[in-house]
C-alpha positions as CSV (number, residue, x, y, z in Angstrom):
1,X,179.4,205.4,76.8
2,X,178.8,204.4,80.2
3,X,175.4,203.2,79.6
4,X,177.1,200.8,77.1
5,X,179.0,199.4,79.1
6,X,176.7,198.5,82.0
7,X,174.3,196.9,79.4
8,X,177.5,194.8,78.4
9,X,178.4,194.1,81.6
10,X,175.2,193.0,82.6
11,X,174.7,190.7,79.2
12,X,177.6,189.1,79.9
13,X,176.6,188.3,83.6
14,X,173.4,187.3,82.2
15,X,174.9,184.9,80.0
16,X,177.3,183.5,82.8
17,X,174.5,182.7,84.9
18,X,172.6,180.9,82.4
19,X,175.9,178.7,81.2
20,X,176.4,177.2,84.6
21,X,173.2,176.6,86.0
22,X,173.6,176.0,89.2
23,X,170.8,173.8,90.4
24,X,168.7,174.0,87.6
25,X,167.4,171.0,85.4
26,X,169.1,170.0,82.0
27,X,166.8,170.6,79.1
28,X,166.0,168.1,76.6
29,X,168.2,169.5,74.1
30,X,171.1,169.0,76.8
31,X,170.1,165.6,77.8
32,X,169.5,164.5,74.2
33,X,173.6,165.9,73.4
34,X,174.8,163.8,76.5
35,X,172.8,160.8,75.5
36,X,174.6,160.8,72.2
37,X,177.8,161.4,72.9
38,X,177.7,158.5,75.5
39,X,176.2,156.0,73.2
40,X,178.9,157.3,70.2
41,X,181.5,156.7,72.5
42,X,180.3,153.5,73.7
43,X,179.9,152.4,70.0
44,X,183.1,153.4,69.3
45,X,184.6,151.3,71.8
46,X,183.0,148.6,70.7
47,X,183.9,148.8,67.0
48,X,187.4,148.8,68.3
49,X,187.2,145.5,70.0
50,X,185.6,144.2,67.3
51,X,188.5,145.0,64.7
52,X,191.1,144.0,67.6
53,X,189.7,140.7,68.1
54,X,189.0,140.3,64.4
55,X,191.0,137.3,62.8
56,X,192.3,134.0,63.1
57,X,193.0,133.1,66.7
58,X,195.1,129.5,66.9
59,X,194.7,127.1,69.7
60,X,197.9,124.9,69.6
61,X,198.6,121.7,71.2
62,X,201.5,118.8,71.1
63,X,201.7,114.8,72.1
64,X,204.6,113.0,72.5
65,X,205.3,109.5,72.8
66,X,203.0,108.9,70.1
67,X,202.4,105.8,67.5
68,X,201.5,105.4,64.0
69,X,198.7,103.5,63.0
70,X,198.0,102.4,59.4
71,X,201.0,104.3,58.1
72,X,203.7,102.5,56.8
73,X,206.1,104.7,56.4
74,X,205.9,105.7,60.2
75,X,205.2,102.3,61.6
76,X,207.2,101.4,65.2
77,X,208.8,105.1,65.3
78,X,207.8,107.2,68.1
79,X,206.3,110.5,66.7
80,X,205.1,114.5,68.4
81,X,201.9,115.1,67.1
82,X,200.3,118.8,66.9
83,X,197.2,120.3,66.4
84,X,196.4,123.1,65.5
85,X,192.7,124.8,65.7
86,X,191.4,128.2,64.4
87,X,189.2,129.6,66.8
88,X,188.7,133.1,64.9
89,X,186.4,134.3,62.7
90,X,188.7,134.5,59.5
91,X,190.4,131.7,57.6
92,X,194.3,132.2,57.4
93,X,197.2,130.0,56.0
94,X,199.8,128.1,57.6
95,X,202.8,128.3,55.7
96,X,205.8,127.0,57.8
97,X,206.4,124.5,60.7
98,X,209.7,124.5,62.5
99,X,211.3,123.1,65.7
100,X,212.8,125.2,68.1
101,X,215.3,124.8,70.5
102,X,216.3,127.2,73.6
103,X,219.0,126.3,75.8
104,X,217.1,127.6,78.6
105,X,213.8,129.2,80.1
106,X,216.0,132.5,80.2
107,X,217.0,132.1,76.5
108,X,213.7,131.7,75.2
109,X,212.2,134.7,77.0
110,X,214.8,136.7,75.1
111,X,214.0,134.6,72.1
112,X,217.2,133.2,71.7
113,X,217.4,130.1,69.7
114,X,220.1,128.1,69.5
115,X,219.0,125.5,66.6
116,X,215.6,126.1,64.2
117,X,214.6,123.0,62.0
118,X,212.1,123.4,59.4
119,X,209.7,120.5,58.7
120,X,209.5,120.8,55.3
121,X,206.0,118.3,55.0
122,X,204.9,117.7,58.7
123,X,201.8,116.1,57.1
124,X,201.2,114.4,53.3
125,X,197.8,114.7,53.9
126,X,197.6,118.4,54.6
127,X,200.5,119.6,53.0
128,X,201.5,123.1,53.6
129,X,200.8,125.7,52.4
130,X,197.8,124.3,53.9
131,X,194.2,127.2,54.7
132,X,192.7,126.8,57.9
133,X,189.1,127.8,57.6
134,X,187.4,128.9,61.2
135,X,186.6,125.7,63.2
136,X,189.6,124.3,61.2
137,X,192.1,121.7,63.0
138,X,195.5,121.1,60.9
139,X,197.4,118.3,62.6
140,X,201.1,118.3,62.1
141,X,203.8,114.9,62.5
142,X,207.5,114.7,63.1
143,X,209.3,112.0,64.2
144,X,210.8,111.8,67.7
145,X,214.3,110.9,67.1
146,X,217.2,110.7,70.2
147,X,218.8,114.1,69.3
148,X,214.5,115.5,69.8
149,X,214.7,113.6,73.0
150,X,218.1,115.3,74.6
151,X,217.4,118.8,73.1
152,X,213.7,118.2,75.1
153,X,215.6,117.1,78.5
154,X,218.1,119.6,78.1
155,X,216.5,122.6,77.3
156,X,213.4,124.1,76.2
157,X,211.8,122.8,72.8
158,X,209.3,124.2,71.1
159,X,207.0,123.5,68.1
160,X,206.2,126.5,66.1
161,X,203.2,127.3,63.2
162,X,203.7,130.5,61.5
163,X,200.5,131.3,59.4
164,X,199.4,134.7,57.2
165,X,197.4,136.3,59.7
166,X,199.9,137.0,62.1
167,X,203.9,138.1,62.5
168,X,204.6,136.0,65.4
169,X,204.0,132.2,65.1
170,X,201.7,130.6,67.4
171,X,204.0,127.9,69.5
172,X,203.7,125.3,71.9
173,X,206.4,123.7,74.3
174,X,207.2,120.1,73.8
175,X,207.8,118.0,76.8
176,X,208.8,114.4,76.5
177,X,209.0,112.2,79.2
């Protein structure tokens, strides 16, 4: 029984030396398992960017002060313009415009509105529900009436798209001077 034991004993020590290694080289076998599971990882990490940056990514911008031209309905009124690009690799659908208006910086970080209009058709050409293919632009028109003028001056106004791809709607601030 004691003979056992030493024979287990020594096995075990055997194998303990030969797990760590100390200062020996890593076989092929090793190198070949590391060299995997670094380049899985890797490619893992990747595929995750990928699906994270996946969709329709809007680029929106706004002009006031702006005129019609060759547009008789909107001839000598003063108009915001937006635009609206897709810069993503999937097509999504804009489906509602609205103006926004904060009484302050500190109530729209909270997102506290204080009146919401809907523009109903921002643009006869490209009424809404309107797709927006990659490379798209959608450009949107409301008139800039006095009460769009003070709510600008007096607090923050803000022109927002909401489309399929996304919960929140992609927005821009509009400044009038």
């Amino acid at each position: 029984m004691c003979v056992t034991q030493k024979r287990n004993r020594k096995t075990a020590a055997e194998l303990n030396v030969r797990a760590t290694r100390k200062g020996k080289h890593m076989t092929a076998v090793e190198f070949l398992a590391w060299w995997g599971a670094i380049v899985s990882t890797i490619v893992l990490a990747w595929d995750i960017y990928k699906w994270k940056t996946a969709g329709a990514k809007l680029r929106i911008s706004s002009s006031s002060n702006m005129e019609s031209y060759n547009i008789p309905e909107l001839e000598g009124k003063d108009l915001i313009t937006t635009n609206v690009a897709n810069l993503g690799d999937r097509p999504t659908t804009i489906t509602t415009v609205a103006l926004v208006f904060y009484k302050s910086k500190f109530h729209k970080i909270f997102n506290k509105s204080n009146k919401v209009f809907i523009l109903p058709m921002p643009n006869t050409a490209q009424p809404l529900p309107f797709v927006l293919n990659p490379g798209g632009i959608w450009t949107g028109i409301g008139e800039q009436t006095k009460d769009i003028k003070r709510m600008a001056s007096k607090g923050v106004l803000e022109w927002q798209v909401f489309h399929a791809q996304s919960k929140k709607p992609a927005s821009v601030v509009i400044e009038i001077n």
